[in-house]
KEZA-229752 format. One record per residue (C-alpha): residue number from 0; residue in one letter; x, y, z. Coordinates in steps of 0.1 Angstrom, whole numbers, plus 2048, in hexadecimal, padded with zeros to 3 digits. Layout:
# residues N
SITE, NUM, A, X, Y, Z
...
END
This chain:
# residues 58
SITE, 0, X, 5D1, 8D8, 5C4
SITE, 1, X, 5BB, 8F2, 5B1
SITE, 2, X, 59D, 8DE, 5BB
SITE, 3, X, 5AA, 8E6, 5E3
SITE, 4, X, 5AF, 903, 5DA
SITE, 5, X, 589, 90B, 5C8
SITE, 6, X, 57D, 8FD, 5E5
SITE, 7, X, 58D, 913, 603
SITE, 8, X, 585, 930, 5EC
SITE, 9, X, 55E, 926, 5E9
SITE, 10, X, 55D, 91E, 611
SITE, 11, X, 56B, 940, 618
SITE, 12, X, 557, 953, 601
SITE, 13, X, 537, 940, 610
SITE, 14, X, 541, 94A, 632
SITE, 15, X, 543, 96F, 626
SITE, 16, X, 523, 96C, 616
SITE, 17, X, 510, 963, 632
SITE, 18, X, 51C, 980, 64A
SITE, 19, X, 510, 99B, 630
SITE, 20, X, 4EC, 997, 637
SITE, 21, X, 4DD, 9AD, 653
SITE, 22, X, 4C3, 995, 666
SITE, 23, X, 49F, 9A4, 667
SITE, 24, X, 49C, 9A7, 688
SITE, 25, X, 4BC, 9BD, 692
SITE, 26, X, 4AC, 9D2, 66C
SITE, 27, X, 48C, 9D9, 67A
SITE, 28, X, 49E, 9E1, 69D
SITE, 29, X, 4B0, 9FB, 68E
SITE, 30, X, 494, A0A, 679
SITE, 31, X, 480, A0D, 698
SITE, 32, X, 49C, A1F, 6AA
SITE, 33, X, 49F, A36, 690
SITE, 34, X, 47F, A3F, 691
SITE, 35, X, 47E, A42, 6B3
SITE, 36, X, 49B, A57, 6B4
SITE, 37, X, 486, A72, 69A
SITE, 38, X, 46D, A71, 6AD
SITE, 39, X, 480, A7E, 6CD
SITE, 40, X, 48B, A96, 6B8
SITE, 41, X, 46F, AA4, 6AA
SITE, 42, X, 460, AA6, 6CE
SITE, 43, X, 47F, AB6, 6DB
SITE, 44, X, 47C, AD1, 6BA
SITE, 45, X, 458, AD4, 6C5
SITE, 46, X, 460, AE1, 6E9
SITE, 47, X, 47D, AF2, 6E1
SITE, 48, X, 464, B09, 6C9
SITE, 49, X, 44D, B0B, 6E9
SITE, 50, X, 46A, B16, 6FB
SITE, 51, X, 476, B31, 6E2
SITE, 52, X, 453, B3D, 6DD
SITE, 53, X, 451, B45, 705
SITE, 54, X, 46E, B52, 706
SITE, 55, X, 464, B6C, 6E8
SITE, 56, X, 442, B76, 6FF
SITE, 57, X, 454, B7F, 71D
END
């Protein structure tokens, strides 16, 4: 019985395990994105400072 018992305990666990890794692929995926994503936003902070700076001139 406590052998059944180690044993459903051990095949849960592994099942856990194996889910808790982040696969390479979908990692570098999201690495990209973020960079990406700053960036858009340093372009978008770029023109916005254009846009301020006109707006000061006229």
């Amino acid at each position: 019985m406590r052998l059944l018992f180690l044993f459903s305990t051990l095949f849960i666990l592994s099942a856990c395990m194996d889910t808790a890794e982040v696969p390479s692929s979908t990692e570098e995926k999201s690495t990209n994105q973020i960079l990406n994503n700053k960036t858009d936003a340093q372009e978008a902070r770029d023109e916005y400072k254009k846009l301020q700076e006109q707006r000061g001139i006229e």
